[in-house]
NUZA-609223 format. One record per residue (C-alpha): residue number from 1; chain; x, y, z. Coordinates in pm, 1 decimal. Last residue first. Example, Ala and Ser with C-alpha at 12.3 -4.5 7.8 and 13.67 -1.06 7.14 Angstrom:
2
SITE/i/ch/X/Y/Z
SITE/2/A/1367.0/-106.0/714.0
SITE/1/A/1230.0/-450.0/780.0
This chain:
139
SITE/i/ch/X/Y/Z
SITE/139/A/-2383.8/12139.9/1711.1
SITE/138/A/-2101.6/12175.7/1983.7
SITE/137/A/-1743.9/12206.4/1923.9
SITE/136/A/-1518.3/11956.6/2024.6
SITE/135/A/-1559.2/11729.4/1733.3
SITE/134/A/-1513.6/12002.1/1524.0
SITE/133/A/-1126.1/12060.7/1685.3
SITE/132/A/-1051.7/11731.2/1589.4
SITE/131/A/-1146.7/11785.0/1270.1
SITE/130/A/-936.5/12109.9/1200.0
SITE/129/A/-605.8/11908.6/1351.9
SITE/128/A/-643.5/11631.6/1134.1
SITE/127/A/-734.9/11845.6/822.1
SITE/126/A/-382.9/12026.2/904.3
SITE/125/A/-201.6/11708.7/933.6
SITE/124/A/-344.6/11599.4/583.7
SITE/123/A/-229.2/11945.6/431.3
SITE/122/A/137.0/11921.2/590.9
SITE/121/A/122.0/11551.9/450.9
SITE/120/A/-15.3/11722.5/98.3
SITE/119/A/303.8/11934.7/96.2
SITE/118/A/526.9/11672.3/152.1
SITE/117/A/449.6/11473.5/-148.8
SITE/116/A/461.7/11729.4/-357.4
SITE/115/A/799.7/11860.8/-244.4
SITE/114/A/926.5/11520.5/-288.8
SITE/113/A/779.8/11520.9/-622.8
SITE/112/A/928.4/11834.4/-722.6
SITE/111/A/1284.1/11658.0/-600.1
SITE/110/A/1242.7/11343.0/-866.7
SITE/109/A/1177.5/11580.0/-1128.0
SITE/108/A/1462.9/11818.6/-1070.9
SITE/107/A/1658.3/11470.1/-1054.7
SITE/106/A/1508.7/11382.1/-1396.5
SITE/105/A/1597.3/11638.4/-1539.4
SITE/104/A/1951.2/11653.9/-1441.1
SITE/103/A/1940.2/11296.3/-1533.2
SITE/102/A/1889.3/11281.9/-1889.7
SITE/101/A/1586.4/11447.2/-2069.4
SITE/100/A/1629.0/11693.3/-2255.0
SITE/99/A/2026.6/11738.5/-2205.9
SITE/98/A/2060.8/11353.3/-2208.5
SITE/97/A/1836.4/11328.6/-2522.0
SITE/96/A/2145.1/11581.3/-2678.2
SITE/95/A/2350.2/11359.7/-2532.5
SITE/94/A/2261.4/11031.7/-2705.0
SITE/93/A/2192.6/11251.0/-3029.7
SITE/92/A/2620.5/11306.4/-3027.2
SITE/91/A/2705.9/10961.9/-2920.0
SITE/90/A/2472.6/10848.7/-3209.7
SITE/89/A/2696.7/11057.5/-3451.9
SITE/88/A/3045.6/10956.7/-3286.0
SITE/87/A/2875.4/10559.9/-3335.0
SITE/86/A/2815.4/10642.7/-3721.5
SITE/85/A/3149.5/10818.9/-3762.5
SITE/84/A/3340.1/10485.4/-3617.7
SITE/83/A/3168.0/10266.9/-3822.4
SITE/82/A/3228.4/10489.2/-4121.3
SITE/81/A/3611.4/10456.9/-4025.4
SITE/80/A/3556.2/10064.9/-3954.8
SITE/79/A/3441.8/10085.4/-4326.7
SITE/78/A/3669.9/10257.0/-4477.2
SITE/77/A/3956.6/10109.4/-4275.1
SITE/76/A/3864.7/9769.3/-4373.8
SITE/75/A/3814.7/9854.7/-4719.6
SITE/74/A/4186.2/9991.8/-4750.7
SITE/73/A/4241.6/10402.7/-4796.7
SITE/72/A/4431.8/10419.0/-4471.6
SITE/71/A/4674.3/10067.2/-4335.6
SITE/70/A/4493.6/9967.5/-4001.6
SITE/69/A/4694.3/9933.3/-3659.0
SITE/68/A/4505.1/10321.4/-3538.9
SITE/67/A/4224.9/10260.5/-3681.2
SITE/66/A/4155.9/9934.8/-3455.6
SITE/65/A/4260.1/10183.0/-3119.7
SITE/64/A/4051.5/10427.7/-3244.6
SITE/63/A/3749.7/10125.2/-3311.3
SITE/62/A/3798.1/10023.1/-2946.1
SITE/61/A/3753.2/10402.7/-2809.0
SITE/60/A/3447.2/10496.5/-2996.4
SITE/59/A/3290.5/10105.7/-2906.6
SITE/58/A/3421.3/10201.4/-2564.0
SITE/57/A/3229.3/10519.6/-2587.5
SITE/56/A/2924.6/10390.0/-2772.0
SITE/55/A/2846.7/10155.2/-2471.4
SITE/54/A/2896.7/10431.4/-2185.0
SITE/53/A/2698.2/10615.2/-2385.4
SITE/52/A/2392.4/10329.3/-2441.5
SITE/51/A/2425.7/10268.1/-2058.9
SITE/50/A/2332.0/10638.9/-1990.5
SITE/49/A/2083.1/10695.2/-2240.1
SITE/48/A/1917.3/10343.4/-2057.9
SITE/47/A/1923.0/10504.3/-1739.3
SITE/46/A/1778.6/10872.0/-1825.6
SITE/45/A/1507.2/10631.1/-1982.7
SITE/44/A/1412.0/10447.4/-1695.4
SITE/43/A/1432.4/10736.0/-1488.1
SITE/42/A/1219.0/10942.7/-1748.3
SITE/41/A/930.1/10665.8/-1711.3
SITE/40/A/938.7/10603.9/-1336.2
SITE/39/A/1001.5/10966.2/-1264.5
SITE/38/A/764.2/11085.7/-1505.7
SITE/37/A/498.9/10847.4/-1340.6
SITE/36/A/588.0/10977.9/-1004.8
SITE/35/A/564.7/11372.6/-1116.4
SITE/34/A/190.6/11280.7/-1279.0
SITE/33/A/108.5/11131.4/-967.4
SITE/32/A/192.6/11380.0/-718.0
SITE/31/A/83.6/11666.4/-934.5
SITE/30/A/-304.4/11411.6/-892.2
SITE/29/A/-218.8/11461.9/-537.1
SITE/28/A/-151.0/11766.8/-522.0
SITE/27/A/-442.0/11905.8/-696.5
SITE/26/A/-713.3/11677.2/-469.3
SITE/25/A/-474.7/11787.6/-123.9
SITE/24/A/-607.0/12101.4/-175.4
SITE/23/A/-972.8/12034.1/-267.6
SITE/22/A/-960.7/11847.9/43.7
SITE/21/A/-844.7/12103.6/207.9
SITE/20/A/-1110.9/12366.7/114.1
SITE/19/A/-1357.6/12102.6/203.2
SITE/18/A/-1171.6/12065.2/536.5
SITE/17/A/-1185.0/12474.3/594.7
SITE/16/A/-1532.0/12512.7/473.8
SITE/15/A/-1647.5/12259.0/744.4
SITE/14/A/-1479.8/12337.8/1042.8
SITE/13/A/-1642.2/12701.3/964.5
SITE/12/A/-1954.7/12517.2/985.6
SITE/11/A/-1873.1/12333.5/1301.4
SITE/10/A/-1845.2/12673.2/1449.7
SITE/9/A/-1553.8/12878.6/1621.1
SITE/8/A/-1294.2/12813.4/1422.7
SITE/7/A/-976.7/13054.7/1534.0
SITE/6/A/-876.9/12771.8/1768.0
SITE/5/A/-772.8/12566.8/1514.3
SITE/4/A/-441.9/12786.5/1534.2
SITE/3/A/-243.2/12556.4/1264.6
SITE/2/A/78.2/12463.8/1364.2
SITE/1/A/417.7/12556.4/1232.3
């Protein structure tokens, strides 16, 4: 929807409505820079969570598959057991990070910068239109 510049009828009501703007678009775009920077960072991170599970399940999966040809109570089955309970462990704080800050989050992150980003060119297409219409008025 566009603005009714028409409703301005002096250069100083031009005036209060681009400062007011400019204020505006001030707020989003310092949101828009704090949401980019947590997408670079949490993408980054959401990313490496991910390749550390997908790691840690095959490790999970290769040491069942080891247990599983290994006589119990021998030092090599203690130990690839412990192994074992150490990578389930990490597995588990790998997706509680996820849940914090894994992909959903991330995603919700990357959309509230979209959102950002195209609220302030709605607000820089209404400051267009509002100076265009000063120039037309007379001093």
């Amino acid at each position: 929807m566009a603005i009714d510049v028409t409703l301005l009828l002096t250069r100083a009501q031009c005036d209060e409505v681009t400062k007011e703007l400019d204020k505006r678009l001030r707020r989003l775009d310092n949101k828009e820079q704090n949401y980019d920077y947590q997408d670079e960072v949490g993408g980054e991170f959401a990313t490496d969570l991910n390749q550390e599970l997908t790691g840690l399940n095959l490790r999970i999966a290769n040491f069942d598959s080891y247990l599983a040809t290994l006589t119990a109570g021998t030092p090599e089955h203690d130990r690839t057991t412990d192994d074992r309970r150490k990578a389930d462990d990490r597995r588990g704080d790998i997706q509680a990070q996820q849940r914090k800050r894994g992909g959903p989050k991330v995603v919700l992150g990357q959309s509230a910068l979209k959102e950002t980003q195209s609220r302030s060119a709605s607000l820089e297409e209404d400051k267009a239109a509002v100076v265009a219409h000063r120039a037309t008025l007379s001093a």
